[in-house]
C-alpha positions in Angstrom: 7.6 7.0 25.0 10.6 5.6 23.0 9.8 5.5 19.0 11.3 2.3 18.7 8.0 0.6 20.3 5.9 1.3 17.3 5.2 -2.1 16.2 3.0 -3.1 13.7 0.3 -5.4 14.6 1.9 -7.9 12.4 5.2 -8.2 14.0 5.7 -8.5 17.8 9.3 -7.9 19.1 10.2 -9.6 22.1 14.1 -9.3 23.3 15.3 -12.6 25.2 18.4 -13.7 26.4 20.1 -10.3 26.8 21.2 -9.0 29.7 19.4 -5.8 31.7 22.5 -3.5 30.7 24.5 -3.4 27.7 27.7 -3.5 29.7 27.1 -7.6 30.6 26.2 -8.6 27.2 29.8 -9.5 26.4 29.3 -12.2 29.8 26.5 -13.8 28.6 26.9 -15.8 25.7 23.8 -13.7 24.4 25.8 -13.6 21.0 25.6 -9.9 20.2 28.9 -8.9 19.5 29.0 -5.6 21.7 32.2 -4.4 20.1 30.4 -3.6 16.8 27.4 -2.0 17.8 28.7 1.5 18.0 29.7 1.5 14.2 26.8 -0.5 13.2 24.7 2.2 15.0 26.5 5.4 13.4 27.1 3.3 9.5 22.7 3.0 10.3 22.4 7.1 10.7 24.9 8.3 8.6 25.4 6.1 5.6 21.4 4.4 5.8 18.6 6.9 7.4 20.1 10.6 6.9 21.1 10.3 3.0 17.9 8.3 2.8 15.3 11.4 3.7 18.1 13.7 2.1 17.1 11.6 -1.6 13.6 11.7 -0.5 13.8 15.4 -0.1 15.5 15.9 -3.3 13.1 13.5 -5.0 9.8 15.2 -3.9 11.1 19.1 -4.4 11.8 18.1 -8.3 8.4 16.6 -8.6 7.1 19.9 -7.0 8.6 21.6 -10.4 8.2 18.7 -12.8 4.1 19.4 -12.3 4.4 23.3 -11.8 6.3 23.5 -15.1 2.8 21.3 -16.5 0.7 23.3 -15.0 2.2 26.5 -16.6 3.1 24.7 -20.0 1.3 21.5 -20.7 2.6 19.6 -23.4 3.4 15.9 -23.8 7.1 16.7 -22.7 6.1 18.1 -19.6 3.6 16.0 -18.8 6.2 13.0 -19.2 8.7 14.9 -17.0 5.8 15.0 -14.2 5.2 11.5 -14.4 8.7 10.6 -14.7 9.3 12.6 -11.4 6.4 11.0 -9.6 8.2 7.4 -10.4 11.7 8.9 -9.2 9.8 10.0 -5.9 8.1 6.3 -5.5 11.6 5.3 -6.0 13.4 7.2 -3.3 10.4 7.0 -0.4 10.5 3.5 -1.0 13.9 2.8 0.1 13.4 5.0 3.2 10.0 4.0 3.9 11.0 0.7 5.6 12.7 3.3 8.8 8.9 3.3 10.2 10.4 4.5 13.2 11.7 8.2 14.7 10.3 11.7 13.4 8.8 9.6 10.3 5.8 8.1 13.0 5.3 11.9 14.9 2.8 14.6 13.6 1.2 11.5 11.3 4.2 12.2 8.9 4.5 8.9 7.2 0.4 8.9 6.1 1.5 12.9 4.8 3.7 10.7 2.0 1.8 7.3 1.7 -1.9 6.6 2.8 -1.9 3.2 1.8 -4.1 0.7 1.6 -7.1 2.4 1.3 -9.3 -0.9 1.7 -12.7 0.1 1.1 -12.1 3.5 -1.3 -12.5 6.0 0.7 -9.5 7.6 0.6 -9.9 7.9 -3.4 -13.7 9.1 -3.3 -12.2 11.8 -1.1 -9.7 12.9 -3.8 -12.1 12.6 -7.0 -14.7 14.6 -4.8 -12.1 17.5 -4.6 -11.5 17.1 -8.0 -14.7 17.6 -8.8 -15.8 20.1 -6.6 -12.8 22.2 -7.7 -12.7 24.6 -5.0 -9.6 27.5 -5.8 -9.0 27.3 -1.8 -7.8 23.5 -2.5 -4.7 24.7 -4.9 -2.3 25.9 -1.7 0.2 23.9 0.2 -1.1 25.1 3.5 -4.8 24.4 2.7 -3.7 20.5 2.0 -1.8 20.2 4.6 -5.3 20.9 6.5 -6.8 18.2 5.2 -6.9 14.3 5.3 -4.1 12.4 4.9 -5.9 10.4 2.0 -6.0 13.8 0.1 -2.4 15.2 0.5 0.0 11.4 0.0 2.1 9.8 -3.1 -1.7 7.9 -4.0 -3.9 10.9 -3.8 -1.0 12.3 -6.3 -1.1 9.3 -8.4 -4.5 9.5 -9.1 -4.1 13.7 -10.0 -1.3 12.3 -12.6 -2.9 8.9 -13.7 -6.2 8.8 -12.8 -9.4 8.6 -14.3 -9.9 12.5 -16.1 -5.8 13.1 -16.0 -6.1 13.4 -19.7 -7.0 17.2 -19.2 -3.3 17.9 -17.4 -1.8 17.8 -21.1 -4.3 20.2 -22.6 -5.1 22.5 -20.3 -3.4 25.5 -18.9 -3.3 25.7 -15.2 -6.4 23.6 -14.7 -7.4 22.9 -11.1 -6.8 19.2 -11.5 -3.2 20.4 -11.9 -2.7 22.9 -9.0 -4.2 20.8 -6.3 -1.7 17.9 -7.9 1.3 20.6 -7.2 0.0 21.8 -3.9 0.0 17.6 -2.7 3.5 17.3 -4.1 4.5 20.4 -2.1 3.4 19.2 0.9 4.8 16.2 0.2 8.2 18.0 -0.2 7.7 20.0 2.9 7.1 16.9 5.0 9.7 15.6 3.3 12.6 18.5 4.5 11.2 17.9 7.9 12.3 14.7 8.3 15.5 15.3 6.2 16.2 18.5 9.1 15.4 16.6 12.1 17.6 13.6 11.1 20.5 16.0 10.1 20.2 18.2 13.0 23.7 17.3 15.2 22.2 17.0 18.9 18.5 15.8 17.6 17.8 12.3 16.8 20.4 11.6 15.0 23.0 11.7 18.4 20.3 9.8 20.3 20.4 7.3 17.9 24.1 6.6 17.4 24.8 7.2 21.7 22.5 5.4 23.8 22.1 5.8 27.6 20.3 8.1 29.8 21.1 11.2 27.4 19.4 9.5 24.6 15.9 10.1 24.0 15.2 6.9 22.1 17.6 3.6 23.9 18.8 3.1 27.1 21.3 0.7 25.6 23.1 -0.9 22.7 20.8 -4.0 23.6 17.6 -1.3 22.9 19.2 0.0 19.7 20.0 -2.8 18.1 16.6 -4.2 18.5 15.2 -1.3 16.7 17.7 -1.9 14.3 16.4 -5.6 14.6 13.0 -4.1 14.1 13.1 -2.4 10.7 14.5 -5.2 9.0 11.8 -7.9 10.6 9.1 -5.5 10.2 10.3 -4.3 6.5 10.1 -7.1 5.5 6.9 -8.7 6.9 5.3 -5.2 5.2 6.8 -6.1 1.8 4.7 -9.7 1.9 1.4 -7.8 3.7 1.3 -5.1 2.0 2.8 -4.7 -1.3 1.7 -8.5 -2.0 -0.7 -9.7 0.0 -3.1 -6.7 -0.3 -3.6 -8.2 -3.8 -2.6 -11.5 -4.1 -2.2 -14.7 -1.8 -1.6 -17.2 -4.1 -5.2 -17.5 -5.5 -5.4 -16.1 -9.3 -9.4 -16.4 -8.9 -9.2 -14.4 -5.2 -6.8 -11.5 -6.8 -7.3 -7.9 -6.7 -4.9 -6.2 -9.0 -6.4 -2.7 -8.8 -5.4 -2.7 -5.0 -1.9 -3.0 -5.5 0.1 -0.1 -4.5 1.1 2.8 -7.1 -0.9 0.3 -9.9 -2.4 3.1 -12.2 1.3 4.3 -12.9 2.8 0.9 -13.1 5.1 1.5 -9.9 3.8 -1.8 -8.0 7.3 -3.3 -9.0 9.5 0.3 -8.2 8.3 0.3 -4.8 8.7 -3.5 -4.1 11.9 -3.0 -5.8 12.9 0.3 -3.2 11.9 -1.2 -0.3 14.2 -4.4 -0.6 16.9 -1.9 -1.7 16.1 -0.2 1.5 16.5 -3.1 3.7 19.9 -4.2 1.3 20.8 -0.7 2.1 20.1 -1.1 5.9 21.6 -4.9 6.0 25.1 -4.0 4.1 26.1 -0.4 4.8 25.3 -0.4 7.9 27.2 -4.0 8.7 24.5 -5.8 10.7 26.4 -9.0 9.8 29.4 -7.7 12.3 27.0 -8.0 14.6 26.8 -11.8 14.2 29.3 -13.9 16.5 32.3 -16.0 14.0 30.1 -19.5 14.2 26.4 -18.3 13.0 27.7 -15.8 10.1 25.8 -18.5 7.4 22.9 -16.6 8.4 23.9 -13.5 6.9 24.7 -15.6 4.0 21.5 -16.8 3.7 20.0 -13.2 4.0 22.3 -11.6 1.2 20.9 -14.2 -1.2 17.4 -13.7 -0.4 17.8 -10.4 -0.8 19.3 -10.5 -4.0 16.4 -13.0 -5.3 14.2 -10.4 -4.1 15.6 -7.2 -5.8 17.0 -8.9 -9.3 13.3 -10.9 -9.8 10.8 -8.3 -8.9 11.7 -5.7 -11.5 11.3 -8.5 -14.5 7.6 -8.7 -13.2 5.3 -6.8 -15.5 3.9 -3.9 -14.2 0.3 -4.2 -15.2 -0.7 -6.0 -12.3 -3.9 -7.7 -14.0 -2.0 -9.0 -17.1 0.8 -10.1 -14.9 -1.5 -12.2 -12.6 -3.2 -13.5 -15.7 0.4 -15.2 -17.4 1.2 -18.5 -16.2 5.1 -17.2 -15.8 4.5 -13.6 -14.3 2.5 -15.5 -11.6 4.8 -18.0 -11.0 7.2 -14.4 -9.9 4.8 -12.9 -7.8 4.5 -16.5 -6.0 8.6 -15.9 -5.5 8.2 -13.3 -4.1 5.7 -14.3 -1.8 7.9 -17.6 -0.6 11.1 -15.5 -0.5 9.8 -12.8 1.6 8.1 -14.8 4.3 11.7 -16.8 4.2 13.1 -13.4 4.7 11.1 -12.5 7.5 12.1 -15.4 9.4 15.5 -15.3 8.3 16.1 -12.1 10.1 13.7 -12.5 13.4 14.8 -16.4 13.8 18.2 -17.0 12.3 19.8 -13.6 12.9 17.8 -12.7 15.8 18.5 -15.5 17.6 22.1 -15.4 17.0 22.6 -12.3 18.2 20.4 -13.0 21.1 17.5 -11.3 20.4 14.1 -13.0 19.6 11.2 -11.8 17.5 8.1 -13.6 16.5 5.4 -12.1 14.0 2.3 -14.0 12.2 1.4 -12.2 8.9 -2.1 -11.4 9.1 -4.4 -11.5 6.1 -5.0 -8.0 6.0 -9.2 -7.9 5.3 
């Protein structure tokens, strides 16, 4: 099964008016420009989705020693140095967490980082039961990486940093609360160099990526490729209206649930909003999806650069307590941006830039309850 086809139920990805094999497209009038999709394809590995995992990596294996250095010494030094880390890992997952697609969507990988939203609370009465249960099996690597995926992700570890109780990780000396918090964040590391390895390795996914055709394991063609490519940004941005808006606010200040915004206890609603639209900058500009374009519809990538940049330059001004934020007249007014912009974005790149190059993708943003 190609990876590529993972779609979620919020975005379907339809390809129209492209021929059967790459070879015609130039024939066609499809408006792909054929000529750039072997750079765009390698610029999308090399300079996007490798160095992306390689931050992530890096991220996550200082966080492993930002909490083991609390554990062993805790202080209000180290304790800000963990929680510092934790944001620095929010930040670097959530520019890479938009590539929902490759290794990232085997082995349940991407719920190993981020099992999120947890609708009803389950996923957080599993992690204060371990808390309190305390069990000294529950402070390895190996025995979370046994367990759910809502006990070993970036929100299980949120709550071990910022969570009710969290107080005792600045007073006490290698308190369970504190090991199990290290043991998630090394599995999150290990998951992590997975990814980082399997991307980096020369004839893995990273050659079947940048070639396609019948040695690749993942296209068949440029046309398939670029649709994948067509894919992340569509979808990435649909998922930055569904889920790190929408799970908490639609508009409605009387209908809003601040406490299930994403990474809310540490304030990181707005880092990982923030990441993600760097992600999909990161995605959009280095990897030159605008060369992709034919000469006469480039005002779409226009339009895309300055939503994009509405996106990343307003959401960071937005304060990060999530229930004070909703409850000012001009914080709200930001979040409700954001809300218009993405949607606009959404449609900018399935509608405008898909249809230009001749691919079509329609998606309805479902409500999420």
């Amino acid at each position: 099964m190609r990876h590529w086809k993972r779609l979620a139920a919020s975005l379907l990805l339809t390809v129209a008016a492209l021929p059967a094999h790459a070879e015609d497209a130039t024939t066609t009038g499809a408006g792909l420009n054929e000529a750039a999709v072997p750079a765009t394809l390698q610029k999308a590995v090399d300079d996007v989705i490798r160095p992306g995992y390689r931050a992530m990596h890096e991220s996550a294996s200082k966080l492993t020693t930002a909490i083991k250095a609390l554990c062993a010494d805790p202080t209000d030094a180290t304790l800000s140095g963990a929680k510092s880390a934790f944001g620095d890992t929010v930040k670097s997952w959530s520019r890479i967490e938009i590539v929902d697609t490759g290794p990232i969507i085997e082995k349940n990988r991407f719920e190993h980082i981020l099992f999120y939203p947890d609708r009803k609370g389950v996923g957080l009465k599993q992690v204060q039961a371990l808390i309190a249960k305390a069990d000294e099996h529950d402070t390895t690597v190996e025995a979370v990486a046994g367990k759910s995926v809502a006990l070993m992700s970036m929100t299980a570890l949120e709550y071990v940093l910022f969570g009710n109780g969290s107080d005792v990780l600045g007073k006490e000396k290698q308190s369970f609360r504190c090991r199990y918090g290290a043991a998630v964040a090394g599995n999150i590391e290990n998951t992590a160099k997975e990814l980082a390895d399997e991307w980096d390795a020369p004839d893995g996914v990273q050659k079947s990526w940048k070639f396609p055709g019948k040695d690749s394991n993942d296209f068949m063609d440029n046309k398939e490729a670029v649709t994948a490519l067509l894919g992340i940004l569509v979808h990435g941005a649909a998922n930055v209206r569904d889920q790190r808006l929408e799970t908490f606010y639609k508009g409605d200040q009387v209908a809003a649930r601040p406490k299930m915004a994403i990474y809310w206890r540490s304030a990181n609603t707005w880092t990982s909003f923030t990441g993600n639209i760097e992600g999909l900058k990161t995605l959009w500009e280095k990897a030159d999806m605008a060369s992709l374009l034919p000469a006469d519809k480039r005002a779409a990538a226009t339009k895309i650069d300055g939503l994009l940049n509405e996106l990343a330059t307003t959401a960071p001004t937005i304060n990060p307590d999530i229930e004070t934020a909703i409850g000012n007249d001009a914080e709200r007014a930001k979040i409700d941006k954001l809300l218009a912009v993405s949607r606009d974005l959404a449609t900018s790149f399935s509608d405008e830039y898909g249809g230009a190059i001749g691919l079509s993708a329609g998606f309805s943003f479902a409500d999420g309850d």
